[in-house]
TORVOLO-411624 format. One record per residue: residue number from 1; x, y, z of N, C-alpha, C in turn. Coordinates in steps of 0.02 Angstrom, whole numbers, plus 32768, in hexadecimal, padded with zeros to 4 digits. Example, Ala and Ser with C-alpha at 12.3 -4.5 7.8 and 13.67 -1.06 7.14 Angstrom:
BEGIN
PT  vodren  n_px  n_py  n_pz  ca_px  ca_py  ca_pz  c_px  c_py  c_pz
PT       1  8294  7EE4  8186   8267   7F1F   8186  8294  7F5B  8186
PT       2  8282  7F90  8162   82AC   7FCB   8165  8285  8002  818A
// end
This chain:
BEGIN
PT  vodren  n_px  n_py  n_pz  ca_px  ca_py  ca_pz  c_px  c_py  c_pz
PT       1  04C4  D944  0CD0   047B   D94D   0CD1  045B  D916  0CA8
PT       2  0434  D8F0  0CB5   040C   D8C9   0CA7  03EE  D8DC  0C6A
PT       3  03DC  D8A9  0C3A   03C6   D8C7   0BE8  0370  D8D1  0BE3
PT       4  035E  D8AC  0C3B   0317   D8DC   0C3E  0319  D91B  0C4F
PT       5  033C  D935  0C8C   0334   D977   0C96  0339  D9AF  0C56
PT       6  0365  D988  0C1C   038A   D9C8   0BFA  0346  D9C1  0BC7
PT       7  0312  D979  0BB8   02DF   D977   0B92  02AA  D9A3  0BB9
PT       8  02AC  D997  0BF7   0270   D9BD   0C1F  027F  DA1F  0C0B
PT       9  02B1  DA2A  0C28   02BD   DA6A   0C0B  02A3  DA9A  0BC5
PT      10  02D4  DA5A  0B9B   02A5   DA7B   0B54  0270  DA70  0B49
PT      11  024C  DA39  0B5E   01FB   DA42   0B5E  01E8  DA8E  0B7B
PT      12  01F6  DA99  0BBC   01E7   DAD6   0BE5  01E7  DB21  0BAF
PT      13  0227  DB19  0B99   0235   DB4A   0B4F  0213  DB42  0B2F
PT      14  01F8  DB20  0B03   01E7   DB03   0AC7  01A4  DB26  0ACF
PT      15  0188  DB16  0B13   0142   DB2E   0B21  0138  DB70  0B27
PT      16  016E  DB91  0B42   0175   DBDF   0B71  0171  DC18  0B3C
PT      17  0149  DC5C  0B41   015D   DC62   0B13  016A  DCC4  0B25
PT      18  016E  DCCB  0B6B   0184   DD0A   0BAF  01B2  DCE0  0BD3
PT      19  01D5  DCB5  0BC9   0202   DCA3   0BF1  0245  DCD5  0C1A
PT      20  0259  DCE4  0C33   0284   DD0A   0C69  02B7  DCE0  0C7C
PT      21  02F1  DD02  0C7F   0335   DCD2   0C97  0358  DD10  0CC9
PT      22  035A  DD00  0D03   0373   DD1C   0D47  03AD  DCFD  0D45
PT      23  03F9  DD22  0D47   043A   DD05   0D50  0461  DD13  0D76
PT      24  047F  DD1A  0D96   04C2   DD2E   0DB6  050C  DD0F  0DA5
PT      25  052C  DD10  0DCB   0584   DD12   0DCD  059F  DCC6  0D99
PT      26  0573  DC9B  0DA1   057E   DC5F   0DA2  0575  DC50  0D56
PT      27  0539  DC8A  0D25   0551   DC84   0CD1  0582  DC7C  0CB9
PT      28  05A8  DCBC  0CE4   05E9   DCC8   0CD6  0633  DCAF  0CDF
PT      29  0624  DC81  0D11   0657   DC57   0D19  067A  DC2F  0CE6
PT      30  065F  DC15  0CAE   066A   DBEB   0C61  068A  DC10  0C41
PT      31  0693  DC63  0C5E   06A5   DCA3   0C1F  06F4  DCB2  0C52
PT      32  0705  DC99  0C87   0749   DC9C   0CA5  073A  DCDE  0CD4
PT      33  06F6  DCE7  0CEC   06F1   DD0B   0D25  06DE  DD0C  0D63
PT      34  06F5  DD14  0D7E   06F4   DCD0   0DE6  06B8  DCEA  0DFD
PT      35  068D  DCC0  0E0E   0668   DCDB   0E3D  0665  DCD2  0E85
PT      36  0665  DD1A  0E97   0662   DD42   0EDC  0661  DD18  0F1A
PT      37  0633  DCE8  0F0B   0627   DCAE   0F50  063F  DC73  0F4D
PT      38  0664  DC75  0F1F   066D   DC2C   0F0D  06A0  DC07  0F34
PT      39  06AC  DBD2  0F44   06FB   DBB0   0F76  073C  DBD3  0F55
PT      40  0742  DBE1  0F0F   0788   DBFC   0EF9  0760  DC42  0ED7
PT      41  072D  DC5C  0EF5   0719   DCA0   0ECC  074D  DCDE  0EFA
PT      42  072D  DD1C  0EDA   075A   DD57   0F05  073F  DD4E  0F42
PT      43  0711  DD4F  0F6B   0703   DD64   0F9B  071C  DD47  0FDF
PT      44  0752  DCF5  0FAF   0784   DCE0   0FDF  07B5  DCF2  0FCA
PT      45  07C9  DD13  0FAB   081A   DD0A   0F9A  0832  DD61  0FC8
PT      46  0866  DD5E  0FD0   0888   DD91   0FF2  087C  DDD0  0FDF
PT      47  0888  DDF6  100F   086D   DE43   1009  088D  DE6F  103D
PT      48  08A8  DEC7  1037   08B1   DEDC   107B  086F  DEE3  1095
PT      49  0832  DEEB  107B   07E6   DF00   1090  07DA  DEA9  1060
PT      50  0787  DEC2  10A3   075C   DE78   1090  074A  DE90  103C
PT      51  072C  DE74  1009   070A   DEA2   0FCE  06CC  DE9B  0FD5
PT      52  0692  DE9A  1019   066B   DEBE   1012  0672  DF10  1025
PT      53  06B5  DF11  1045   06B1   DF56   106A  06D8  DF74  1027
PT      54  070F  DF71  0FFF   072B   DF96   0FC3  06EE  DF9D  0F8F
PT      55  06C9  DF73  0F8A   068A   DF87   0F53  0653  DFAA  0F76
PT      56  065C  DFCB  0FA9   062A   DFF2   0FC7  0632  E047  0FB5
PT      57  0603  E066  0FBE   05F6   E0A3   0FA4  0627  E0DB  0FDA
PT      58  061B  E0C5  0FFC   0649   E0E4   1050  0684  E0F6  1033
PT      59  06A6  E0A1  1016   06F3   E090   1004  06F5  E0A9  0FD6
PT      60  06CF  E0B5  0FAB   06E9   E0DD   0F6B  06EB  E11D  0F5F
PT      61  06D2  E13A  0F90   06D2   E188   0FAD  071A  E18E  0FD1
PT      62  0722  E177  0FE9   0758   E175   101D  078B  E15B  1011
PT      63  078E  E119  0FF6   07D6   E100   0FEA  07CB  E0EB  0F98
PT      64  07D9  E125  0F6F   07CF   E135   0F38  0802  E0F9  0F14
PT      65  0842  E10C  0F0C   086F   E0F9   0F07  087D  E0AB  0EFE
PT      66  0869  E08F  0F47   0874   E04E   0F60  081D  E01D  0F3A
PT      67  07EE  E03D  0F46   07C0   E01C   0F27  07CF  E01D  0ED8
PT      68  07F0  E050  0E97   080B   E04D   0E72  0845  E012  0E53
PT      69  0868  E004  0E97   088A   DFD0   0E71  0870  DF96  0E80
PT      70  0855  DF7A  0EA1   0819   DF33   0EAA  07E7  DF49  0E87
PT      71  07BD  DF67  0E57   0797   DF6C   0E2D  07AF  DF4A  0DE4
PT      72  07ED  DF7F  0DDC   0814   DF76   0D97  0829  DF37  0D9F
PT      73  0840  DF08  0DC6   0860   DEC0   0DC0  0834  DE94  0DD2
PT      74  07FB  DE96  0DE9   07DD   DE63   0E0C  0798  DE69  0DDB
PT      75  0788  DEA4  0DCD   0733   DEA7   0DB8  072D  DEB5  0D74
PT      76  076E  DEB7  0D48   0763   DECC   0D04  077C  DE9C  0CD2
PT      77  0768  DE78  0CA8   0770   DE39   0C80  0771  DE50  0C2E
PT      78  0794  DE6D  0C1D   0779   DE89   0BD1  0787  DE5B  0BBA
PT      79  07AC  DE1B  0BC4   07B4   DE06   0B92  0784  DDA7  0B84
PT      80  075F  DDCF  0BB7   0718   DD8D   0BC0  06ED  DD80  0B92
PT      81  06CE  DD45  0B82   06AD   DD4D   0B2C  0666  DD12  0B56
PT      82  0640  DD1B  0B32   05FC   DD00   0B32  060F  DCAA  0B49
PT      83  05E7  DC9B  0B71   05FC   DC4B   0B65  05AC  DC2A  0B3D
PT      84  05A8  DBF0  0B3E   0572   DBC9   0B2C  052A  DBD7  0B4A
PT      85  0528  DBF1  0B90   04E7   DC10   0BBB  04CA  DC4E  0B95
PT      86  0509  DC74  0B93   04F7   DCBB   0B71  04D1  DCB9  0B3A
PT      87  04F9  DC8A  0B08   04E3   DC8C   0AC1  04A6  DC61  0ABC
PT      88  0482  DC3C  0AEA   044E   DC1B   0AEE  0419  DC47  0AE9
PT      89  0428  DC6B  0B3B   03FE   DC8E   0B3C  03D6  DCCE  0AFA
PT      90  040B  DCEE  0AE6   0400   DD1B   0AB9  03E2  DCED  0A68
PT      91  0408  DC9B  0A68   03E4   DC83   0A39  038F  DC71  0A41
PT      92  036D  DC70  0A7C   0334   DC6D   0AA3  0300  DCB7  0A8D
PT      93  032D  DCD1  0A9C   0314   DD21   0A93  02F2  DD3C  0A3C
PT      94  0330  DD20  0A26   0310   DD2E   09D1  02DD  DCFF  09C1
PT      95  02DF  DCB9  09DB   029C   DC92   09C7  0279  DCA8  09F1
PT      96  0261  DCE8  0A05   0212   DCF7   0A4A  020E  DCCA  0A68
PT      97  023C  DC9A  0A83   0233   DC83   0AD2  023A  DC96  0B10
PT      98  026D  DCD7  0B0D   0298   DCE2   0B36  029F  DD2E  0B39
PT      99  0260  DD51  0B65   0252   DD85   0B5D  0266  DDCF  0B83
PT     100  029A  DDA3  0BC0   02C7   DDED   0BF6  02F3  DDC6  0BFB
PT     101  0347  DDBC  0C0B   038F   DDB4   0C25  0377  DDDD  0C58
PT     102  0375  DDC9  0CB7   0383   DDFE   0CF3  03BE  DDDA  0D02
PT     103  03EF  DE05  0D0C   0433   DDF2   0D29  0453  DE18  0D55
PT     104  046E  DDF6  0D90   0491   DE2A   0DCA  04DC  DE2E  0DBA
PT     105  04EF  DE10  0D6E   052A   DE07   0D59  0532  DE70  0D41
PT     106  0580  DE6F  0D3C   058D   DEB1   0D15  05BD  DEAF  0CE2
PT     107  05BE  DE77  0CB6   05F4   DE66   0C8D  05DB  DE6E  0C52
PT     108  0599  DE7B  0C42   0595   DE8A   0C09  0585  DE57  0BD5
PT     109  059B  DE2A  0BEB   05B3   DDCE   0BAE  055A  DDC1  0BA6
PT     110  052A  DDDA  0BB5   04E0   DDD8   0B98  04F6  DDEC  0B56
PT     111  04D2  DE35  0B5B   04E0   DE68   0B13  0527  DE4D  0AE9
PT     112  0549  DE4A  0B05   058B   DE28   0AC4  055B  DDEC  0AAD
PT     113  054C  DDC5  0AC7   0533   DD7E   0A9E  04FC  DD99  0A70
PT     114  04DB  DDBF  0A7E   0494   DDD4   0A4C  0455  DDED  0A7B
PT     115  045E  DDE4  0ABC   042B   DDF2   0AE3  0412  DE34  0AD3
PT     116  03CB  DE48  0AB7   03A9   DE82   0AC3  03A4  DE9B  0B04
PT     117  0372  DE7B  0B31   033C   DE9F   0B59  036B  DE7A  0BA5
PT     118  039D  DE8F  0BA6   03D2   DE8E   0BE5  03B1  DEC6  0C2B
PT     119  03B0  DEA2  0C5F   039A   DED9   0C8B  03C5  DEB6  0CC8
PT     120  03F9  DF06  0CCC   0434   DEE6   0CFD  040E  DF0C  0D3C
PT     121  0413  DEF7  0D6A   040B   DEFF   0DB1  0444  DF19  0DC5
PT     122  047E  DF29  0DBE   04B8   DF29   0DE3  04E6  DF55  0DA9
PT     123  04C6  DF6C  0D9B   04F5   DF98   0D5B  0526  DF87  0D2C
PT     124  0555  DF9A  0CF2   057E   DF81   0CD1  05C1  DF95  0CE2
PT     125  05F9  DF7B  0CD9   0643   DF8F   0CC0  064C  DFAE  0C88
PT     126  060C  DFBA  0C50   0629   DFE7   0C19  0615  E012  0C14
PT     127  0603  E03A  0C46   05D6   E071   0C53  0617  E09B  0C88
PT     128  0629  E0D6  0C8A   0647   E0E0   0CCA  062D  E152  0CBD
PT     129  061F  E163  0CDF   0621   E1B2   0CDC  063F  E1D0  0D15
PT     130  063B  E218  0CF4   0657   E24A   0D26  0630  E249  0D6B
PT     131  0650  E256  0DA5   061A   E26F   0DCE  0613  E2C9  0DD8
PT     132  062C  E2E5  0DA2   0632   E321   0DAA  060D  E338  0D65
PT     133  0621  E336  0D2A   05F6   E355   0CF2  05DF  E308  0CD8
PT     134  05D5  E2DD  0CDB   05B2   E29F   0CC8  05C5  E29C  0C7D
PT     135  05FC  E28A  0C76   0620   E27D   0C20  0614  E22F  0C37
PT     136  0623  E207  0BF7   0617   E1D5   0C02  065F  E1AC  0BF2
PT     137  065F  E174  0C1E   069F   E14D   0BFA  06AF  E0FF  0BF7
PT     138  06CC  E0F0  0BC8   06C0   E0A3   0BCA  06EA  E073  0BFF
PT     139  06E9  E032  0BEC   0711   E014   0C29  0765  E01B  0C12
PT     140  076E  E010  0BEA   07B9   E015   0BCB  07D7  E069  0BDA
PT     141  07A6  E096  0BDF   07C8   E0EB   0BFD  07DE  E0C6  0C36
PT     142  07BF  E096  0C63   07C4   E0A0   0CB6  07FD  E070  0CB5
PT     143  07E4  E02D  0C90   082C   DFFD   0CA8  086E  E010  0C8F
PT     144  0876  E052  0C54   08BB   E059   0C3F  08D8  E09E  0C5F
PT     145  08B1  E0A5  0CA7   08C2   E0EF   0CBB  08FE  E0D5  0CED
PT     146  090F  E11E  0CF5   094D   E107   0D2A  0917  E11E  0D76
PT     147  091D  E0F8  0DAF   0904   E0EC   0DE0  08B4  E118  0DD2
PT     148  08BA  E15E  0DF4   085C   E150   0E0B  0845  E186  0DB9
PT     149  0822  E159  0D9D   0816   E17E   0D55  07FC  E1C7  0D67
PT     150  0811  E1F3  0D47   07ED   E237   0D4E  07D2  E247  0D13
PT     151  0789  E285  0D0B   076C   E290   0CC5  0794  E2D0  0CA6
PT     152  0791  E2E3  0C61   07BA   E320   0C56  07A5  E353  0C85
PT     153  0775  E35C  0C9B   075D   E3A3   0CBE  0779  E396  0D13
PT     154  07A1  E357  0D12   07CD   E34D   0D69  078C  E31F  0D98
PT     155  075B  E326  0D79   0730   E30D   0DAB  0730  E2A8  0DAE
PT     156  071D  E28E  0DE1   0724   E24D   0DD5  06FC  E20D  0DD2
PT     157  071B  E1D9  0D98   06FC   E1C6   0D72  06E0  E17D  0DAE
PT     158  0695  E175  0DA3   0688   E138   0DD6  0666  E102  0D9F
PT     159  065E  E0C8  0DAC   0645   E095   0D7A  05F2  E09C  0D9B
PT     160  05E3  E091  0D51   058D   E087   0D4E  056E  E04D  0D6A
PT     161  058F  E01D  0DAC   0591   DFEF   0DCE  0567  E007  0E0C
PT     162  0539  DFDC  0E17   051C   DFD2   0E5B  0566  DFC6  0E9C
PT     163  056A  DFF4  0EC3   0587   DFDA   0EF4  0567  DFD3  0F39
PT     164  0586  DFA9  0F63   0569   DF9B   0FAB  055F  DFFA  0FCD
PT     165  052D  DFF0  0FE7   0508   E027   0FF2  04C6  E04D  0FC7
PT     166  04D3  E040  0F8D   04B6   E052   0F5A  047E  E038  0F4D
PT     167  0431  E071  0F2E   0426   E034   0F26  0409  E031  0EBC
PT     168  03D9  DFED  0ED0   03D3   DFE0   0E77  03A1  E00D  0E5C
PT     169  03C2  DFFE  0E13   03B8   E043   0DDB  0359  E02B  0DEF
PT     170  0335  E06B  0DF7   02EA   E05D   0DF1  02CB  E041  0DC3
PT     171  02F3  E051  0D81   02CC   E048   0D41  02D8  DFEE  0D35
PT     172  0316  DFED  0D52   0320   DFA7   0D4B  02F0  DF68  0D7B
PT     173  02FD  DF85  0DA7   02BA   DF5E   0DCE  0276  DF60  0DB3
PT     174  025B  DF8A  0DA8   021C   DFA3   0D7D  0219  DF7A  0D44
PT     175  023F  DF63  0D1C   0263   DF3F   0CEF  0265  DEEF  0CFA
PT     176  027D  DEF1  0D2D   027E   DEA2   0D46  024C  DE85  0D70
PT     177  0229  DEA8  0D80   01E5   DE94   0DAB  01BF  DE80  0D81
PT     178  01B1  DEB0  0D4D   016B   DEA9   0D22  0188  DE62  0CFF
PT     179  01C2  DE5E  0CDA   01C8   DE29   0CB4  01C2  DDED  0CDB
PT     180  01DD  DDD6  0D14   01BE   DD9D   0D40  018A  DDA1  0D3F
PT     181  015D  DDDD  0D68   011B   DDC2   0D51  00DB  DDA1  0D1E
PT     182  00FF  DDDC  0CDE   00FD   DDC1   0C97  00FE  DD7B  0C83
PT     183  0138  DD51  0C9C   0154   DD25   0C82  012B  DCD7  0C97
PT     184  0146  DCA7  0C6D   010D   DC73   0C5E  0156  DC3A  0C80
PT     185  018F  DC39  0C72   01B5   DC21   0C98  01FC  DC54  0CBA
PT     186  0209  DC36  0CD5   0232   DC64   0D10  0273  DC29  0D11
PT     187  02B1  DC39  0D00   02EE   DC11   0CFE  0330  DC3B  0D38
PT     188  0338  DC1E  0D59   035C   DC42   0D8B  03AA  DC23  0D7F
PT     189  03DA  DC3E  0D78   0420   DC0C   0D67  0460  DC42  0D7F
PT     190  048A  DC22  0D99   04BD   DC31   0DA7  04C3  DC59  0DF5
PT     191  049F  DC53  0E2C   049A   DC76   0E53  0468  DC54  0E78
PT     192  0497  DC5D  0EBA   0484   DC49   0F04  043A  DC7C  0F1D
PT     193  0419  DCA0  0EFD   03F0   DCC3   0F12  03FF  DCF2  0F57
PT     194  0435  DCED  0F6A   0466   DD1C   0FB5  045D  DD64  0FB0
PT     195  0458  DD80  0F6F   0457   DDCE   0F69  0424  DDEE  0F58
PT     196  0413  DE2E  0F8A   03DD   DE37   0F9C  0403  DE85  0F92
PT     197  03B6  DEB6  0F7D   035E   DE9D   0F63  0363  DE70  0F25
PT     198  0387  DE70  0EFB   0388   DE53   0ECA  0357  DE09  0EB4
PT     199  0387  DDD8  0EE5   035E   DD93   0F0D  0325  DD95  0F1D
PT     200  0303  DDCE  0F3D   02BB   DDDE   0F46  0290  DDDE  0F00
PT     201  02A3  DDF2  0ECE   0285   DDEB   0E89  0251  DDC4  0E83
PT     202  0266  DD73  0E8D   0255   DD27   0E73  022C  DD13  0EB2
PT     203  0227  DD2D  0EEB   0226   DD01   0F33  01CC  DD06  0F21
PT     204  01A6  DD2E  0F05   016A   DD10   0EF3  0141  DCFC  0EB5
PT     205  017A  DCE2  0E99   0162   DCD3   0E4A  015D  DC7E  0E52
PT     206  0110  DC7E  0E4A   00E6   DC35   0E4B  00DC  DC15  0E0C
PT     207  00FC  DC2C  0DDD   0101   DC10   0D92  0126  DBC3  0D90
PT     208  012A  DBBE  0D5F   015A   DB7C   0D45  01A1  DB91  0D4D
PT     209  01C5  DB76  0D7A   020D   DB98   0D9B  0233  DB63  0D89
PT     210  0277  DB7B  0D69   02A7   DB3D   0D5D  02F5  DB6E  0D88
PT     211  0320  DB40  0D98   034B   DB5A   0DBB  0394  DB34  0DB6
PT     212  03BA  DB4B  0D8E   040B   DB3B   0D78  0444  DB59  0DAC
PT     213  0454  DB2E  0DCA   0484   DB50   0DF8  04AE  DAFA  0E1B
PT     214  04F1  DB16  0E2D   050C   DAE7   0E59  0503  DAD8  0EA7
PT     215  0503  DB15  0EB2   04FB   DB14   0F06  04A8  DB18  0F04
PT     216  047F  DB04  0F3F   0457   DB0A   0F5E  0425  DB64  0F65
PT     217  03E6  DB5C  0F4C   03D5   DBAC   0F47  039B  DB8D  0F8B
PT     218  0369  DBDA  0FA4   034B   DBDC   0FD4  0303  DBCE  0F97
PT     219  02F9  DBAA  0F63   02BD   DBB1   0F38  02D1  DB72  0F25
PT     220  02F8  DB38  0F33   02FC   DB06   0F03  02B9  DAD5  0F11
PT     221  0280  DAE1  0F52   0253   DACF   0F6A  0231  DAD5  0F31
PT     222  0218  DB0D  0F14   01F0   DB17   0EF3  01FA  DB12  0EAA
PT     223  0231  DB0E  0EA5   0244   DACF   0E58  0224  DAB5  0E34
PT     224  020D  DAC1  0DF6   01F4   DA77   0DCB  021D  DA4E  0DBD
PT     225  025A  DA8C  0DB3   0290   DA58   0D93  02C8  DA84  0D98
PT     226  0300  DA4B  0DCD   033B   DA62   0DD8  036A  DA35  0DD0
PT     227  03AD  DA6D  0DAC   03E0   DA41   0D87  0416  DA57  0DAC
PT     228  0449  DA26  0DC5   0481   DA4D   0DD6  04BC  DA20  0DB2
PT     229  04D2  DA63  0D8B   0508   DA60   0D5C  0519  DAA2  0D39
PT     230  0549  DAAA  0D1B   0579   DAE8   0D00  0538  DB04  0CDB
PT     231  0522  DB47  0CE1   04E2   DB59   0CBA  04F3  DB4F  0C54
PT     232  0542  DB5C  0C51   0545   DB5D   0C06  0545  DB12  0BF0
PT     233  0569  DAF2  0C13   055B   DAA8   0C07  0511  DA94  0BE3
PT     234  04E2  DAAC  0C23   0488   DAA8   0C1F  0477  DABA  0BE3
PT     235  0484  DB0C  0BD3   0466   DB16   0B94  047B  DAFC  0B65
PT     236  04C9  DAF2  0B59   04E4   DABC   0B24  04AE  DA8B  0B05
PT     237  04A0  DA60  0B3D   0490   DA24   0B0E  0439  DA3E  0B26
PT     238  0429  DA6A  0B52   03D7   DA72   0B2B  03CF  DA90  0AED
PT     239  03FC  DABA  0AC6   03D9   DAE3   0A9D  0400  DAB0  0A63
PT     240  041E  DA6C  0A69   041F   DA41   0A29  03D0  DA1F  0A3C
PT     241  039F  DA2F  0A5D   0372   DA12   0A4D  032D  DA54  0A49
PT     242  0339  DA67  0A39   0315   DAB9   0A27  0316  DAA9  09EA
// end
């Protein structure tokens, strides 16, 4: 990235002071977690089912079991830690620049770095309850169970995850609407904008728009300023000039 873009940026910060950061899969990539679309993400690599159909609500009714063990190996990272994006962001947050994290991520690596005002679209991995008396349980009950986790009362345990079919938490949208609108800049990073309603969020926010991503989004038109490079890379060397 060019040492104007990364100056243009922190000017953009420097000034902002409702700024909003919209993320997806692609934060997380710096923290050793693949994203979904990517040429070597899951959504190519082998499977007996495609994984949009095992992360569907259908499949998890039904093939309890089998969506259980592609959850536990493919979707759970405990041992993932914040990279340089994360900790930007949340360092943004304590100086009042940086006033909502919306993320379609479910890893959680916001809130570990320091993020307050996290608003997941797509639910967490450290959240999981009964679907029968609603006990609650963390991600480590589910990944150290033997095949399909059950709650003490027999009933069974599902993750607090948005799945295909499903749809998003209300409060969270309610949540993420107002703060785009709120917001004085709008930073979009790590995500192809492909997932929908989610993607619908941003599609009419006429603010000062900056956009971090590698691949190509359907908004890079409307850009002030677009960088393509590793998003932790980006914040790295913007917030040595913060």
């Amino acid at each position: 990235m060019s040492a104007e873009k990364t100056e243009a940026l922190a000017r953009l910060l420097h000034a902002s002071h409702r700024a909003v950061f919209f993320g997806g899969a692609g934060v997380s990539t710096e923290s050793g977690i693949p994203d979904f679309r990517s040429v070597d993400g899951l959504y190519n690599q082998e499977w007996r089912y495609p994984p949009e159909t095992i992360l569907s609500h259908t499949f998890f009714q039904n093939h309890t079991e089998e969506f259980y063990r592609f959850y536990k190996k493919k979707m759970l990272f405990p041992l993932a830690q914040p990279n340089a994006a994360h900790l930007a962001l949340a360092e943004l947050e304590k100086k009042g620049i940086l006033s909502a994290v919306i993320t379609q991520n479910i890893d959680g690596l916001h809130q570990k770095a320091g993020s307050r005002h996290v608003i997941e679209l797509h639910g967490t991995v450290h959240q999981n309850f009964c679907q029968r008396c609603g006990k609650l349980y963390k991600m480590e009950d589910v990944l150290h169970s033997e095949g399909v986790p059950r709650c003490d009362c027999g009933g069974l345990i599902k993750p607090a995850v948005v799945l295909y079919e499903e749809s998003l938490p209300y409060d969270a949208i309610e949540d993420a609407v107002s703060s785009i609108e709120e917001s004085d800049l709008l930073i979009i990073g790590g995500t192809s904008l492909s997932v929908y309603p989610a993607a619908s969020f941003v599609q009419h926010y006429r603010g000062t728009l900056v956009i971090i991503n590698r691949s190509p989004t359907s908004l890079d038109k409307q850009a002030d300023l677009l960088i393509d490079r590793p998003i932790g890379e980006t914040f790295k060397e913007v917030m040595k000039l913060m």
